[in-house]
C-alpha positions in Angstrom: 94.3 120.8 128.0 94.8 117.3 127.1 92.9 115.3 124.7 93.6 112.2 125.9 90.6 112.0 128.5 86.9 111.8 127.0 83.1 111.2 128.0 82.4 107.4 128.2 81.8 106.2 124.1 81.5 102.6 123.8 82.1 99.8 121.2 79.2 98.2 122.9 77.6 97.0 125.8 80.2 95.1 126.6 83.1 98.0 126.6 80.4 99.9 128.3 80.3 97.6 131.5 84.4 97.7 131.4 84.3 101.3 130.7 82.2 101.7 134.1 84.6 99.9 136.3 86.9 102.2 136.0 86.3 106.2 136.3 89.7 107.4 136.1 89.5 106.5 132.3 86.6 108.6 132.0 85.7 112.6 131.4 83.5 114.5 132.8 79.9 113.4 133.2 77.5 115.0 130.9 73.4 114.7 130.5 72.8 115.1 126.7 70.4 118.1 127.3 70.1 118.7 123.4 68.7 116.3 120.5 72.0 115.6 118.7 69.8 115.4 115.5 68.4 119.5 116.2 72.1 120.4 117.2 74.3 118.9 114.5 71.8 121.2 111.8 73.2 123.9 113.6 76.7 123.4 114.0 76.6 122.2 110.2 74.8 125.7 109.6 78.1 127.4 111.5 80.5 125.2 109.8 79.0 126.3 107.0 79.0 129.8 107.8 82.6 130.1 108.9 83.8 128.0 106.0 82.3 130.9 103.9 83.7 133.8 106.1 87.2 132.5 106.3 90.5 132.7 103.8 94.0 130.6 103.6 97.0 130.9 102.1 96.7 128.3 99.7 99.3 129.6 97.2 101.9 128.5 100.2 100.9 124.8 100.3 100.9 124.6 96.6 104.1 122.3 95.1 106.3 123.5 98.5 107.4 120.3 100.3 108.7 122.5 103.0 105.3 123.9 104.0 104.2 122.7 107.5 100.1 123.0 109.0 102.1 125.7 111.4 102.7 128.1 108.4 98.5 127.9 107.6 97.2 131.3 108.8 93.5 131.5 108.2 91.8 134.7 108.5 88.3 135.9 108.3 86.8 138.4 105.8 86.1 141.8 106.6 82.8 143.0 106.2 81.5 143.8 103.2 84.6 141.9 101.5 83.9 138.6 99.5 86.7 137.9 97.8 90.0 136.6 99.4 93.3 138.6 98.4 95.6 137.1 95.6 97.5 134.1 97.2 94.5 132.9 99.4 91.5 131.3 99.0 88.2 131.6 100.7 87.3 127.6 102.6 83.9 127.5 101.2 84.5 128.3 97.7 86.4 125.0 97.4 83.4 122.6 98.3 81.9 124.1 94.8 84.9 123.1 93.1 85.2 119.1 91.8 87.8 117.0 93.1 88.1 119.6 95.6 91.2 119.5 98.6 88.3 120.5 101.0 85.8 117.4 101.5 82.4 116.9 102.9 82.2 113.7 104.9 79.2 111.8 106.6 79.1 109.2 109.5 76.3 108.3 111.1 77.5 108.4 114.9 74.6 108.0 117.9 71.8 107.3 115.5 72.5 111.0 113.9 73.4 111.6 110.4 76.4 114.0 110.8 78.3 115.9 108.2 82.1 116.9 108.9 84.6 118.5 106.3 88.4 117.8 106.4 90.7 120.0 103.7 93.6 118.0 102.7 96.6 120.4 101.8 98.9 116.8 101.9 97.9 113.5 101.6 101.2 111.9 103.1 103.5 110.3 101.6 104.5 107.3 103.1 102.9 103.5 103.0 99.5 102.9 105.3 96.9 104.9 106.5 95.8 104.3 110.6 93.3 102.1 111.8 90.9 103.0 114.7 92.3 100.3 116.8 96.0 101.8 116.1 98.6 104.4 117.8 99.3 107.5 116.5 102.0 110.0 116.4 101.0 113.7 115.5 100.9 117.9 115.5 98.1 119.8 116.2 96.5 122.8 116.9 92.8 123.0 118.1 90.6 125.5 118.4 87.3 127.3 118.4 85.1 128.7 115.7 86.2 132.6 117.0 89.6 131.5 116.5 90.8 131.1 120.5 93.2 128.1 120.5 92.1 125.7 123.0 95.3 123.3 122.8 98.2 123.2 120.7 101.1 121.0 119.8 103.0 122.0 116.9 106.6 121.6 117.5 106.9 118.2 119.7 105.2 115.4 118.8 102.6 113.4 120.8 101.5 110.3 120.2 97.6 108.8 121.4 95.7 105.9 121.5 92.6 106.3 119.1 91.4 103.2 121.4 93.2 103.2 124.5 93.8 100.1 126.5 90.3 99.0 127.6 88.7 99.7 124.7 87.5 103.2 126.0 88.6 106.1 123.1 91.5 107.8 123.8 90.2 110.5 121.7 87.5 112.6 120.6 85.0 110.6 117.3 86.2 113.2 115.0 89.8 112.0 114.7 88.8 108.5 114.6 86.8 109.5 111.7 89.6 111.7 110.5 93.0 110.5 110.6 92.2 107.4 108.8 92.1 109.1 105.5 95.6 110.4 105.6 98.8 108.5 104.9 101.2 108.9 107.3 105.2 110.5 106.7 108.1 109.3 104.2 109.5 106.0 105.7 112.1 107.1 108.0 115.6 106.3 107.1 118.8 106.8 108.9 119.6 110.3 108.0 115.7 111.1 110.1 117.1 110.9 113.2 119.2 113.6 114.7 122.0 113.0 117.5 119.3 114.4 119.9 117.0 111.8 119.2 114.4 114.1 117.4 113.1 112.7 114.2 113.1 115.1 110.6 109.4 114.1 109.3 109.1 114.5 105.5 106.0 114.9 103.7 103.4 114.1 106.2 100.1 113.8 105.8 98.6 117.2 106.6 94.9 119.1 107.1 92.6 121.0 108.7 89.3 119.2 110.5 86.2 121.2 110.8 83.7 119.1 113.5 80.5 119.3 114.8 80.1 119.6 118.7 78.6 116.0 118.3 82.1 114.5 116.5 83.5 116.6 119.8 82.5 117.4 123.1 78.8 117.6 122.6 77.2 119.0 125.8 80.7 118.6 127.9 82.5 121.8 129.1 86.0 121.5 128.4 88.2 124.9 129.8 87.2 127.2 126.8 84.9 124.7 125.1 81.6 125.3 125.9 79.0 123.2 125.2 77.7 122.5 121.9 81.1 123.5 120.3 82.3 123.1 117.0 85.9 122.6 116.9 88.8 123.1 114.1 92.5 120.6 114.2 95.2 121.4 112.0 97.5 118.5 112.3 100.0 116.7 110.7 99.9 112.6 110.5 103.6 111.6 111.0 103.6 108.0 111.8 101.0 105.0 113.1 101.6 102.2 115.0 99.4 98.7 114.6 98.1 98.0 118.5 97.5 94.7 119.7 96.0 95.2 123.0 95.3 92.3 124.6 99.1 91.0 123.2 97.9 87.8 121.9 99.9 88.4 118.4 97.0 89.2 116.6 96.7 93.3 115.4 93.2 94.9 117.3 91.8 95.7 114.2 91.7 91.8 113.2 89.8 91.2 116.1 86.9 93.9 115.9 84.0 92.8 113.5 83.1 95.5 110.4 79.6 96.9 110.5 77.3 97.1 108.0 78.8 99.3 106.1 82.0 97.2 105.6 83.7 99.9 107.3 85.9 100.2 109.8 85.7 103.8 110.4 82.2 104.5 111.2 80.5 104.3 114.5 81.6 102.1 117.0 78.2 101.4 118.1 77.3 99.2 115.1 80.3 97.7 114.9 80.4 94.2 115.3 82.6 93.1 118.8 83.8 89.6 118.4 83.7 87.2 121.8 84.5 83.9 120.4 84.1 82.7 123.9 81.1 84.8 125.7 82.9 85.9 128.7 81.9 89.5 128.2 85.9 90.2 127.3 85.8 90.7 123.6 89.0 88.9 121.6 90.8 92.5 121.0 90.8 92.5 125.3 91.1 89.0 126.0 94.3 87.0 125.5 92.7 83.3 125.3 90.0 84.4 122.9 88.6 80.7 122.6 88.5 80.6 126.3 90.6 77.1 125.9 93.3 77.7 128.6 95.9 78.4 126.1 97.1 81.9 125.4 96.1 82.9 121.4 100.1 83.7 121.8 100.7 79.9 122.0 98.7 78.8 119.6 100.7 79.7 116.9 101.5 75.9 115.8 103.5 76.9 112.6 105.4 79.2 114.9 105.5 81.8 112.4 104.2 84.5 114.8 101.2 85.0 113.5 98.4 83.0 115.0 95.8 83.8 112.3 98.0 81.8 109.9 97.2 78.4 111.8 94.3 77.3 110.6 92.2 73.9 111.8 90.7 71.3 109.9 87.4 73.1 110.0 88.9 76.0 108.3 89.2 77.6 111.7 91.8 79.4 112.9 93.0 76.8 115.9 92.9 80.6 118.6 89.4 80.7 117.5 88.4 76.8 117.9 88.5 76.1 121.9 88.4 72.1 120.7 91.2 72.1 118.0 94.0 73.0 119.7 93.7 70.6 122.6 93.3 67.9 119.5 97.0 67.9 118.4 
């Protein structure tokens, strides 16, 4: 099952009206039957729960470069058993532990408060963490609180669109949230590459994700996801790749607004789209973002290639200022 197609989540108003042109872009259409506020107490109370039932093999990820999130097995306690064998470790016994490897997160997503937990067995060790708007290339293995495994792809990597082309996610909230706080592989060098073209990753960034159905699916049915599902990724974060969308020469994430929270991993919703010149196309879509009738592209006076550099005497950059550029 591919992740690649979700329920309609917009930026704003705006991405929603584009989003709606076009239903091939979109999953399955859902009514929200549940208050996402009464459901994410209970999906936090199962996270909770299974955190607290479950073991890894922790000793294995422990100063071992070679370890890969294929070789994490985690199993569940028998009954009557509260202590994990030697070797392992029991998930919820780290979030009582400071500076812990397993970490509690909040976003506030849909006007709910929601609580996630990601356990980082490798931060990654190569320069630059994604970006929303951004590409990236990855392993992972999904699956469901009893353990079924709903998708996997640990031994070829795939890459995905956090935002896809229109603005519509390419992927489910929780990896938006998620990835972001990884770094990505060693800088390839030439040695990487095999003959075949396959790449040898080293030291990528590497975890587990524990989500709420509302980071997910939420009241979707997704093959063997029912509704209200809480789901589990292992993944590894080998590379990213800075989107421009619209091609103007100026990087997505330059071109979406931070929200209050000076974040730029929060919620989409209260994120602040910037459409320099109203015509419902916001800049990171729209290739004349000053509406001028000259690409942002060409605008790039000190042809440096980088737009963003060229700024007016107003302090304006001139791709921003529909008046400046026609001045010179």
């Amino acid at each position: 099952m591919s992740l690649r197609k979700i329920g309609i989540f917009t930026l704003s108003f705006v991405l929603f009206f584009l989003a709606c042109n076009n239903d091939d872009d979109n999953g399955p259409a859902t009514l929200n039957t549940r208050d996402r506020a009464e459901q994410q107490v209970e999906d936090d109370s199962l996270l909770l729960d299974y955190l607290g039932r479950h073991y890894f093999n922790s000793s294995y990820f422990e100063n071992n470069p070679d370890a890969r999130v294929k070789d994490l097995v985690i199993t569940k306690l028998q009954e009557g058993v509260t202590e994990a064998p030697d070797g392992y470790t029991i998930l919820g016994d780290l979030l009582e532990q400071p500076n812990s490897i397993l970490e509690k997160k909040e976003v506030v997503f849909r006007e709910t408060d929601y609580k996630y937990y990601i356990l980082k067995l490798r931060q990654g060790g190569g320069e630059g963490s994604p970006r929303f708007t951004d590409d990236i290339r990855v392993l992972y293995e999904g699956f469901l609180l009893d353990g079924q495994v709903f998708d996997t792809n640990l031994e070829s990597p795939e890459t995905f669109g956090l935002i896809g082309p229109r603005g519509i996610p390419g992927v489910i909230q929780g990896w938006l949230n998620v990835f972001p706080n990884f770094n990505v592989a060693d800088d390839l060098g030439p040695n990487d590459v095999k003959p075949d073209g396959t790449v040898d990753y080293t030291n990528p960034g590497m975890g587990v994700m524990f989500l709420p159905s509302g980071l997910a699916y939420f009241s979707e049915v997704r093959g063997i996801i029912s509704q209200y599902s809480p789901l589990i990724f292992k993944f590894e974060l080998l590379q990213y790749y800075e989107k421009d969308h619209d091609n103007d020469g100026v990087p997505s994430y330059l071109e979406v607004g931070v929200n209050a929270n000076n974040d730029l991993v929060d919620t989409h919703e209260k994120l602040v789209v910037i459409d320099t010149d109203g015509n419902l196309n916001p800049n990171f879509l729209d290739n004349d973002d000053d509406g001028d009738g000259i690409l942002t592209i060409n605008e790039d006076l000190n042809k440096d290639g980088d737009p963003t550099n060229d700024i007016g005497a107003n302090g304006i950059p001139n791709y921003l200022d529909s008046e400046e550029t026609k001045s010179k």
